[in-house]
C-alpha positions, 0 to 999 in steps of 0.5 A: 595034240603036240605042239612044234618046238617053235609054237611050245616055246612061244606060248610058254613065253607068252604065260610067263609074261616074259618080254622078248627083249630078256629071252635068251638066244637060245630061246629066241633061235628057238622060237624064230629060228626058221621062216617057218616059225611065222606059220606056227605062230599064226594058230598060237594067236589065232587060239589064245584062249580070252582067259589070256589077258592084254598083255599077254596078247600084246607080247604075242604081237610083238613077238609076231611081229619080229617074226613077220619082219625076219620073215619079210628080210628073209624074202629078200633072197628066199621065195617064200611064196609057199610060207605066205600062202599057208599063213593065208589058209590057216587064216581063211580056215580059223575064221570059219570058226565060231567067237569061242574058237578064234581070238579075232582081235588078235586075227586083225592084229595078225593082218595089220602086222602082214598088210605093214609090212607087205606080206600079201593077204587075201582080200577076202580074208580082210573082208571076213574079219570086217564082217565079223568084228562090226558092231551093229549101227545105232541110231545114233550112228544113223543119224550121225552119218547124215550129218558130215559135221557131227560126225567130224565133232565126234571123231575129233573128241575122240582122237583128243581123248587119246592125245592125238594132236600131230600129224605122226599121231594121228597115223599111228592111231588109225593106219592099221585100222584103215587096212579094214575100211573100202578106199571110199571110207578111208578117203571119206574119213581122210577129207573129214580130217583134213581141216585139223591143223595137223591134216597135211603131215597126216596125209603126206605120211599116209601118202607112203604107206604100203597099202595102195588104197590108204596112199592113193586116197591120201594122195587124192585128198591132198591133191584137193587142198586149197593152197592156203593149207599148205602154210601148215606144212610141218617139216621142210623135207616133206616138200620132197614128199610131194614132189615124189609124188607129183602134187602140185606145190602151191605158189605159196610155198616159194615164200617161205623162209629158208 
């Protein structure tokens, strides 16, 4: 089967490593020419076969990625209602499929990069993909989840390993991923990591982000903080953060210095 023009140069990009900062403008009006073009990359994606290796799947997410946020400025004058409702379909349909026809890594790239930028995704979509991509619990798992502090030990070994010691960090390490957890889990996980130093720039840059379930739970968890942990605030503007959202600001912010 022949592929668009669009999706042809898109993968041939993709095969030659080629980044899409030294694509030329003739290839770039080529390949995202059209708000069209989003769809035709949804399935280049969605097949990239796994004898493509990480980097070739992290330029298909940049690539993707210019193409959702053309398409997210285009919206502003455009209906485009029809265009996100088949990028919908070709999701629902690919996910029928069995492990050796589907990159499901790069289907939740593909659903963090829409869910960022509000393009609208099915629910049960999310829901599908966080089916498929769970690994079974362990015991140890088990055991972990009975015990609160464990498992905040843990979280924070790990975040460690990964050198997320700030507030900014920390977000960009797990806001895609929080698209896929319930508005209890995120919370959950949210009030766990609120003891660390960096907790409350965390959550008030949580607090704006585009999915509802990810900025209400951070505004809860907020919202129960002691007003001791107010004196970690990271950057003055940030007050303003919270006056927008009308947490209440602890007397002990009156005190600090200008």
């Amino acid at each position: 089967m022949e592929l668009p023009p669009s999706a042809q140069a898109l993968l041939e990009a993709i095969q030659h490593y080629t980044p899409i900062t030294d694509i030329s403008a003739d290839q770039r009006q080529l390949i995202n020419g059209s708000p069209e073009s989003f769809i035709t990359a949804i399935p280049i994606g969605l097949s990239l076969s796994k004898t493509f290796d990480q980097r070739q799947e992290e330029l298909f997410v940049d690539y993707f990625s210019q193409m959702a946020d053309d398409l997210r400025i285009h919206s502003r004058r455009h209906d485009i209602t029809e265009i996100i409702d088949i990028a919908n379909k070709i999701l629902t349909q690919a996910l029928d499929l069995d492990d050796d026809h589907i990159n499901l890594v790069l289907a939740s790239e593909i659903i963090k990069c829409m869910k960022h930028l509000k393009l609208h995704v099915d629910d049960a979509i999310i829901v599908k993909v966080r089916e498929r991509s769970r690994q079974e619990i362990t015991v140890q798992q088990e055991y972990l989840a009975q015990d609160p502090e464990k498992v905040t030990e843990n979280l924070v070994a790990d975040l460690n390993k990964f050198g997320v010691d700030t507030g900014i960090a920390f977000c960009q390490f797990v806001s895609g991923e929080l698209v896929f957890l319930t508005k209890q889990e995120i919370q959950g996980l949210l009030t766990m990591m609120s003891r660390q130093p960096w907790s409350i720039d965390a959550l008030l840059l949580l607090s704006l982000n585009p999915e509802p379930k990810v900025a209400d739970s951070a505004a809860s968890v907020l919202n129960s903080l002691p007003a001791k942990k107010w004196k970690s605030l990271g950057q003055r503007q940030y007050l303003t953060l919270i006056q927008r959202f009308g947490i209440p600001i602890p007397s002990t912010l009156c005190n600090i210095k200008k």
